[in-house]
C-alpha positions as CSV (number, residue, x, y, z in Angstrom):
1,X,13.2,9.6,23.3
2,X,14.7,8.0,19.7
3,X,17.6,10.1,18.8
4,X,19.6,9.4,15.1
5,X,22.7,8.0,15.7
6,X,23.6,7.8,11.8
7,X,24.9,11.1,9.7
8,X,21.3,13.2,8.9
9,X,20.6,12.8,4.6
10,X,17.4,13.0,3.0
11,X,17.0,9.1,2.9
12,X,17.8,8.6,6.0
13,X,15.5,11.1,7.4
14,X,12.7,10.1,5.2
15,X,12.9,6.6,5.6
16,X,15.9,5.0,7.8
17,X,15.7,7.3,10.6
18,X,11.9,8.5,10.7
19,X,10.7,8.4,14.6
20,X,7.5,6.2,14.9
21,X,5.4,5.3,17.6
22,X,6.4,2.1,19.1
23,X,3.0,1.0,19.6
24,X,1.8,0.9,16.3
25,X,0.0,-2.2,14.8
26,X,-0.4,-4.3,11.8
27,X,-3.2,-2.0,11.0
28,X,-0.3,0.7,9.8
29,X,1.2,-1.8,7.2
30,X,-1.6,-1.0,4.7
31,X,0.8,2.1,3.4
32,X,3.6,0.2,2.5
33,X,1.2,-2.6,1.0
34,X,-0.9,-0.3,-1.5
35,X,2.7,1.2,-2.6
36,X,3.6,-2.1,-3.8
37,X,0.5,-2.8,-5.1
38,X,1.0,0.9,-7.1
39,X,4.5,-0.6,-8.3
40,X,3.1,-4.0,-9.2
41,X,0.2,-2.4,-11.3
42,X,2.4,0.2,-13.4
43,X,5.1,-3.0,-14.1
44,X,2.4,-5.0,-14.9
45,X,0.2,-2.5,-17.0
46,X,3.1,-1.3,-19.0
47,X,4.2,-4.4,-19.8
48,X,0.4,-5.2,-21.2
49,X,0.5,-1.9,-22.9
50,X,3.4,-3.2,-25.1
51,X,0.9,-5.8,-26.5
52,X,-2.2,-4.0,-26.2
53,X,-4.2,-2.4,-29.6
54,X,-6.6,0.4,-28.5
55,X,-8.9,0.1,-31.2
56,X,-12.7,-1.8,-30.9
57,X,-12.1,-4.3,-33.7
58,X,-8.9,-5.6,-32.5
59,X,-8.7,-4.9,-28.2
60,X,-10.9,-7.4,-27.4
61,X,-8.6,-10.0,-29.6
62,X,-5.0,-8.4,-28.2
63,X,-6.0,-9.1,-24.6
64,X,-7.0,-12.7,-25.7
65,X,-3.4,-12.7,-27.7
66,X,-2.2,-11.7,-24.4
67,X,-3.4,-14.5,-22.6
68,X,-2.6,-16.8,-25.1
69,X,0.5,-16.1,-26.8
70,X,2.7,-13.8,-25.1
71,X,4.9,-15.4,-22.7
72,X,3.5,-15.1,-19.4
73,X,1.2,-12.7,-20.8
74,X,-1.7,-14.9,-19.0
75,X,0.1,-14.3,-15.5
76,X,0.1,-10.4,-16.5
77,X,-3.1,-10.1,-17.4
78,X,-3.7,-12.1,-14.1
79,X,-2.1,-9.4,-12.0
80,X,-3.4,-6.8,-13.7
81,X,-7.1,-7.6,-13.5
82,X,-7.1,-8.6,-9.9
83,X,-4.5,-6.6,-8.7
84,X,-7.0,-3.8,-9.3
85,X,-9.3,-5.6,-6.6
86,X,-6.7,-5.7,-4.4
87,X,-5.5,-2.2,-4.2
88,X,-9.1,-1.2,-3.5
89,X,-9.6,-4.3,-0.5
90,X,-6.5,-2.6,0.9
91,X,-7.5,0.9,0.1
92,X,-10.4,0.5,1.8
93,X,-9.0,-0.8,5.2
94,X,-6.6,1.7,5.0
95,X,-9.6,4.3,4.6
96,X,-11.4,2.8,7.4
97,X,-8.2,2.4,10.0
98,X,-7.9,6.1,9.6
99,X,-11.5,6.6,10.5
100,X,-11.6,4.3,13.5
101,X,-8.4,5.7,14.9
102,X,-9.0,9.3,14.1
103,X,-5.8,9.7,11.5
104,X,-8.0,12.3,9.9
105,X,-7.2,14.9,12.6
106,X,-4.0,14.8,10.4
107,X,-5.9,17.3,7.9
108,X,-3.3,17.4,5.4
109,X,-2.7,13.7,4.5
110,X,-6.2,13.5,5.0
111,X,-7.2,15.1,2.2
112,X,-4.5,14.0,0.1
113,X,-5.6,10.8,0.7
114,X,-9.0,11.3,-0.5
115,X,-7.8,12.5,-3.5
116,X,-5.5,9.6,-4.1
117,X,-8.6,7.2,-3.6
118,X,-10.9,9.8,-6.1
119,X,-7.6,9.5,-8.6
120,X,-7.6,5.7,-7.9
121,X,-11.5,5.4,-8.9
122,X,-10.9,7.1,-12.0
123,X,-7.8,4.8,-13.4
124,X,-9.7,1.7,-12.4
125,X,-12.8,2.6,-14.2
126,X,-11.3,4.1,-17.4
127,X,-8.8,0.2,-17.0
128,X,-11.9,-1.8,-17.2
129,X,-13.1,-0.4,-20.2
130,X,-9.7,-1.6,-22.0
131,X,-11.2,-5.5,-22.6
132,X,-13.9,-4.1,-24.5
133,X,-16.1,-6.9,-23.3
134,X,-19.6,-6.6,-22.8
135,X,-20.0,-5.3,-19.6
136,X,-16.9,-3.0,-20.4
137,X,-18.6,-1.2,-23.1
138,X,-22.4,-1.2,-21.5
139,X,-20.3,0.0,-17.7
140,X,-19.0,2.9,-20.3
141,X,-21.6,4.1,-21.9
142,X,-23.8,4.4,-18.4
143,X,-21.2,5.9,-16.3
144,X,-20.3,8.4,-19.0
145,X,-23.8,9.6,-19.7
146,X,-24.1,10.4,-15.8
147,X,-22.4,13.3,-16.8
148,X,-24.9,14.9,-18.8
149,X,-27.1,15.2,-16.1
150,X,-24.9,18.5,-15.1
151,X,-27.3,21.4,-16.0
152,X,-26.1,23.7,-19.5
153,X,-23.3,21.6,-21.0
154,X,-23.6,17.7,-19.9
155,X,-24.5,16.8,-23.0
156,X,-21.6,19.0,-25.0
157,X,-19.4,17.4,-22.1
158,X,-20.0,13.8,-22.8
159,X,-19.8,14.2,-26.6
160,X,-16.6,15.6,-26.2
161,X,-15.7,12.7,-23.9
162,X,-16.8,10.5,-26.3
163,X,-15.3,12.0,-29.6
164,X,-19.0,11.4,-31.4
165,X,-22.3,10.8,-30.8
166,X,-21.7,7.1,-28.9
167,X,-18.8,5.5,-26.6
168,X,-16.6,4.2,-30.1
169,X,-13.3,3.9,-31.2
170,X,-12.1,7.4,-30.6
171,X,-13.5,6.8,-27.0
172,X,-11.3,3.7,-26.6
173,X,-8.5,5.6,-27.4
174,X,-8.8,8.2,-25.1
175,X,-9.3,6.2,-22.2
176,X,-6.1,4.2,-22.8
177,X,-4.7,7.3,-23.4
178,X,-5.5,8.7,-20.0
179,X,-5.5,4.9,-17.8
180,X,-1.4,5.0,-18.7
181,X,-1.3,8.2,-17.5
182,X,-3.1,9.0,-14.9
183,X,-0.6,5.9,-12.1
184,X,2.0,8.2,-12.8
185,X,0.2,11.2,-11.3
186,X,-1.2,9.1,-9.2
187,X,2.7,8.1,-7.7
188,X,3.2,11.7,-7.8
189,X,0.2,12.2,-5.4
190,X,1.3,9.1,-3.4
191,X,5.0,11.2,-2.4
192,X,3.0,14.4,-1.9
193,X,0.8,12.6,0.7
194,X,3.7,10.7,2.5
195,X,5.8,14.2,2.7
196,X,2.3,15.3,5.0
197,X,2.6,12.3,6.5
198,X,6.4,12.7,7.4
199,X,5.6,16.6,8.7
200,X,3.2,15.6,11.6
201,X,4.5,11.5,11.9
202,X,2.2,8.7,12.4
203,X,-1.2,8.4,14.3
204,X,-1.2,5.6,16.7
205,X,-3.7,3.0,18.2
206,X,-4.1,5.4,21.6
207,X,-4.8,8.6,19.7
208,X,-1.9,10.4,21.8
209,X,-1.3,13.2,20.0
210,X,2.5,14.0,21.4
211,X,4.1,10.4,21.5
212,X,7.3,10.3,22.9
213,X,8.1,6.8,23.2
214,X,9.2,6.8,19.7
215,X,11.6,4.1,18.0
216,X,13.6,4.4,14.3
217,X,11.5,2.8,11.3
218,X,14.1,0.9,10.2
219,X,14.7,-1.9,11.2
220,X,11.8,-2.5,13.2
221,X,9.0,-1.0,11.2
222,X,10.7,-2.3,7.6
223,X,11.2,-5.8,8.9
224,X,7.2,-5.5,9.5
225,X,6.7,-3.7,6.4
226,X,8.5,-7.0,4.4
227,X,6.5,-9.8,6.6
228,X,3.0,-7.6,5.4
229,X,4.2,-7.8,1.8
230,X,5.0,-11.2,1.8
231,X,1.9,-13.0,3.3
232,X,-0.1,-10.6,1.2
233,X,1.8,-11.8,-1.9
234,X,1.7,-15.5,-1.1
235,X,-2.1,-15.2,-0.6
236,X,-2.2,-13.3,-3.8
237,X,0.2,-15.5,-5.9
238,X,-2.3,-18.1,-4.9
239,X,-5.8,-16.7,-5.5
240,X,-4.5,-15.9,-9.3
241,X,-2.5,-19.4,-10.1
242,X,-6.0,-21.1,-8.7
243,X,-9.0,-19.0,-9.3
244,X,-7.7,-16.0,-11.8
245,X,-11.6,-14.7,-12.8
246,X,-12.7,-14.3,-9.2
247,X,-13.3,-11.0,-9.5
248,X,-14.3,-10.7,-13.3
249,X,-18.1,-10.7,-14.9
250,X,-19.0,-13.3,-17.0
251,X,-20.5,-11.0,-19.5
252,X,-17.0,-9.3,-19.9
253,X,-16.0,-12.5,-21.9
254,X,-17.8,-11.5,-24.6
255,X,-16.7,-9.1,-27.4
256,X,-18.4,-5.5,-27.3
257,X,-21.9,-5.2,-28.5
258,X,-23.9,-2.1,-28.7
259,X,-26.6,-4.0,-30.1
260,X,-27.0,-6.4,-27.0
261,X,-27.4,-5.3,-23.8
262,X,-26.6,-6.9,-20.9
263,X,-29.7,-7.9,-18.7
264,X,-28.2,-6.1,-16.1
265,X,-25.4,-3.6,-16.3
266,X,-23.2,-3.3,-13.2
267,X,-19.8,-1.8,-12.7
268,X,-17.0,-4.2,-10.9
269,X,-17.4,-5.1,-7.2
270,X,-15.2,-2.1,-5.9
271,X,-17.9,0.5,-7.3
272,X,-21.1,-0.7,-6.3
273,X,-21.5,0.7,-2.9
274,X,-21.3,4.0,-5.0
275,X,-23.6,2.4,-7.9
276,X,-26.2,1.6,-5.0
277,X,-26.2,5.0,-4.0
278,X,-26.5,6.3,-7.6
279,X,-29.9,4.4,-8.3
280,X,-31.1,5.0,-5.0
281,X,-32.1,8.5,-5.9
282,X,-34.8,8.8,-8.4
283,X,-33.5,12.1,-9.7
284,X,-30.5,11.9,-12.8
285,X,-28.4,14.9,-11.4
286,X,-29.2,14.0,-7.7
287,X,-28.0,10.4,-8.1
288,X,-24.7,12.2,-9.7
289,X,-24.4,14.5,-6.6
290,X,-25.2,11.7,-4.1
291,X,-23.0,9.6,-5.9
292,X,-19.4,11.8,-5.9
293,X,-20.9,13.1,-2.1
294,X,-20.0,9.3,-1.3
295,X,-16.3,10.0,-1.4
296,X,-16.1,13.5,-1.3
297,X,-17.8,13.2,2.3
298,X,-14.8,11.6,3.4
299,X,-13.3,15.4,3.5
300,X,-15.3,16.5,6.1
301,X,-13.9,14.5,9.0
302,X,-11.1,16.9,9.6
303,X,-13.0,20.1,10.1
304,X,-16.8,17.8,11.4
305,X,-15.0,15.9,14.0
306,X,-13.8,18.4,16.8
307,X,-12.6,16.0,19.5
308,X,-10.4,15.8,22.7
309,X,-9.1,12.5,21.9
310,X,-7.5,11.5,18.5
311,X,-9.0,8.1,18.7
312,X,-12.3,6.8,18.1
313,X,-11.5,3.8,20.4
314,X,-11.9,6.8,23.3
315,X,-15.5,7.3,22.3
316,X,-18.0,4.1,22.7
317,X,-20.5,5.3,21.2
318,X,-18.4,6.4,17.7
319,X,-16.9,2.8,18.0
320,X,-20.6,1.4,17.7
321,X,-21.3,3.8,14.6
322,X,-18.2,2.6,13.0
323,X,-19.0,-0.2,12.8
324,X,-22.7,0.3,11.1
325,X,-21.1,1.9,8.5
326,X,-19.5,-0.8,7.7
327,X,-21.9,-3.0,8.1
328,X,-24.1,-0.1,5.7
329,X,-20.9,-0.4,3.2
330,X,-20.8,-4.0,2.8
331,X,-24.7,-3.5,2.4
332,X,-25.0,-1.5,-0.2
333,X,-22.2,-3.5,-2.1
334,X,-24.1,-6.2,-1.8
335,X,-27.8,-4.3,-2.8
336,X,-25.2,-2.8,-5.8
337,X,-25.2,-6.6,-7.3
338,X,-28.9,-6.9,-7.2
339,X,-31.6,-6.0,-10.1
340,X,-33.2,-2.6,-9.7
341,X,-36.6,-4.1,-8.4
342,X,-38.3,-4.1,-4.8
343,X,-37.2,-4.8,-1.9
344,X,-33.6,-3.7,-3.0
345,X,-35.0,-0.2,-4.3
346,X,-36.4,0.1,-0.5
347,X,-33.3,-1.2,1.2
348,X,-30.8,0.7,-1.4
349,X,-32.7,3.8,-0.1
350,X,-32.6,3.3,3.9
351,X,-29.0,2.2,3.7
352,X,-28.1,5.3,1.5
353,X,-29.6,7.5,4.2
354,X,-27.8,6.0,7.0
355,X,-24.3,6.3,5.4
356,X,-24.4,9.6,5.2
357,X,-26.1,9.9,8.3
358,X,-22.9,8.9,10.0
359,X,-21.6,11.8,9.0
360,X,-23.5,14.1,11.0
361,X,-24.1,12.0,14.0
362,X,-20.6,11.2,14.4
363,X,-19.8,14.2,15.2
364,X,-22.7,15.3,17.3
365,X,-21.7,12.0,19.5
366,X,-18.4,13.2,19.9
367,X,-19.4,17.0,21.2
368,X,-21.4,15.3,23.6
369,X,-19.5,13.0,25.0
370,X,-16.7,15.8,25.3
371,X,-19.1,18.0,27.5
372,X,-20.2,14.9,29.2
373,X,-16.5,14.0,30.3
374,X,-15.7,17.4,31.2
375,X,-18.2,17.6,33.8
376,X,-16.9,14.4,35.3
C-alpha cells in the first residue's frame, strides 16, 4: 500500500500526495479537463465583460466591436462561445463515465455533481442571451415564459424576471448581471464537490470498493492530467482558428427582433435533448416538470441502484441499457433540431419514455441479477 514519504500539509494531502487507484483510465481525466475549461471560461468571459455594454441597442454592436476591434477580441469571443460547447461535450462524458462505472455509489459527490451540471445549465443559457441575436432574444423569451406554467404565481414570477411586461432591456441587464456571477459559485461548488471526492477517493474501472493497490497522484496521475489537457487544447485551438461558428445559429447573426420571429426557435445544441423532452408533453406545466425531471433524475441513482458490485461493467444486462440511453440521448438531441411536426412529435414521444424508463429498469436489472448470482 502507497504510503507519503513527503512532510503531511494541506496541498500535499489534497493534491501531491492523494492515494489513487493505479488502474484508473483516461476516462478519469474528464475532472481535471472541465476545471480548465472553468478557468479558461471565467479568463475569457471577464476579459469580454471589460468590452461588453448590457443594453439592447448597443450589445449586439459591442460583441461585433469585440470581434472587430479589440485586439484579439475575435480569439476571445472564439473561446468563449465554443468553449461553452466544450464544457458540456466533457460534462457529459464525465456524467456518463460515472454512470457506466457506478461513481454514483459515491452519494455525496454525486449529488454535488448534479448540482454543478444544474448550475452549469443555468450560466450557459443566461451567456447565450448576451449577443442579443435573434435566436438569443426568441430562446429567452420561450424558456422564460416556461415558468409561468407553475400554478398561483408563474406569471408574477416571470414579470419579475423580466423587470416588465416583455424580455427588454432591464432583462438584459439582469442576466449579465447573474452570467458573471453565477462561475464564481459555480468554482465554489466545483471545491465543495472535490473535498467529497477526496473523503471516499476515486471510483475505479473494476468497481472494487476497498482498493489497496493505490499509487500517489502526483507524478503519475498529473503527468496524465497535462497530456489530457494538451491534446484537448490542440484539438480545440484548431476547431476555433479553422471553423469558429461550428456551434453557433445562423439566426444569432442577426440583431434582436421582437417583431420577427424565427421560423423555428431552438435553444443551442447542449439543450435540446431537454428541449425534446419539453415539447414532447402536450401539457405546459407537465413539459416544465418533465423537462427539470431530465436532470434532476440523475439524483436517484445513489439511493435507486442497490447493488453488490460498484460497476456496471459487472452487470451485462445494465451495460446493454447504458448504452440505449445513449443512443436515446443522442436521439432526442437530434429530434430537438427538427420542426415540431410528425413523425418527430411520435419519435420525440417514444424516446422521452424510454429515457426515463432507464431509470426504473436499471435498477430492477440489478436486484435481479443480485439474487440471481447469489443463488449460484
Amino acid at each position: 500500500m502507497f504510503k507519503p514519504k513527503r512532510k503531511i500539509t494541506p496541498i500535499n494531502n489534497f493534491i501531491i500526495d492523494l492515494p489513487s487507484p493505479s488502474n484508473i483510465s483516461t476516462w478519469w481525466n474528464f475532472g481535471s479537463l472541465l476545471g480548465m475549461c472553468l478557468m479558461m471560461q471565467i479568463i475569457s468571459g471577464i476579459l469580454l465583460s471589460m468590452h461588453y455594454t448590457p443594453n439592447i441597442n448597443n450589445a449586439f454592436k459591442s460583441v461585433i466591436h469585440i470581434t472587430r476591434d479589440v485586439n484579439y477580441g475575435w480569439m476571445m469571443r472564439n473561446i468563449h462561445a465554443n468553449g461553452a460547447s466544450l464544457f458540456f461535450i466533457l460534462t457529459f462524458l464525465h456524467a456518463g463515465r460515472g454512470m457506466y462505472y457506478g461513481s454514483f455509489k459515491l452519494k455525496k459527490t454525486w449529488i454535488s455533481g448534479t448540482m454543478i451540471m444544474l448550475l452549469l445549465m443555468a450560466t450557459a443559457f443566461l451567456g447565450y442571451v448576451l449577443p442579443w441575436g435573434q435566436m438569443s432574444f426568441w430562446g429567452a423569451t420561450v424558456i422564460t415564459n416556461l415558468i409561468s406554467a407553475i400554478p398561483y404565481m408563474g406569471e408574477m414570477i416571470v414579470k419579475w424576471m423580466w423587470g416588465g411586461f416583455a424580455v427588454d432591456n432591464p432583462t438584459l441587464n439582469r442576466f449579465f448581471t447573474f452570467h458573471f456571477i453565477l462561475p464564481f459559485i459555480l468554482s465554489m461548488m466545483v471545491m465543495i464537490h472535490l473535498i467529497f471526492l477526496h473523503e471516499t477517493g476515486s471510483s475505479n474501472p473494476l468497481g472494487t470498493k476497498n482498493n489497496i493497490d493505490k499509487i500517489p497522484f502526483h507524478p503519475y496521475f498529473t503527468i496524465k492530467d497535462i497530456l489530457g489537457m494538451t491534446i484537448v487544447m490542440t484539438s480545440f485551438s484548431f476547431i476555433i482558428n479553422t471553423n469558429p461558428f461550428i456551434t453557433m445559429d445562423p439566426e444569432n447573426f442577426t440583431p434582436a427582433n421582437p417583431l420577427v420571429t424565427p421560423i423555428h426557435i431552438q435553444p443551442e445544441w447542449y439543450f435540446l435533448f431537454a428541449y425534446a423532452i419539453l415539447r414532447s408533453i402536450p401539457s405546459k406545466l407537465g413539459g416544465v416538470i418533465a423537462l427539470t425531471m431530465s436532470i434532476l433524475i440523475l439524483l436517484s441513482l445513489p439511493f435507486s441502484m442497490k447493488m453488490k458490485f460498484q460497476s456496471t461493467k459487472m452487470y451485462p444486462t445494465n451495460k446493454i441499457m447504458f448504452w440505449i440511453f445513449i443512443n436515446t440521448f443522442i436521439l432526442l438531441t437530434w429530434v430537438g433540431m427538427r420542426p415540431v411536426e410528425e413523425p418527430f412529435i411520435l419519435t420525440g414521444q417514444t424516446l422521452t419514455i424510454v429515457y426515463f424508463l432507464m431509470f426504473i429498469t436499471m435498477p430492477m436489472n440489478t436486484m435481479m441479477w443480485d439474487k440471481l448470482t447469489e443463488k449460484n
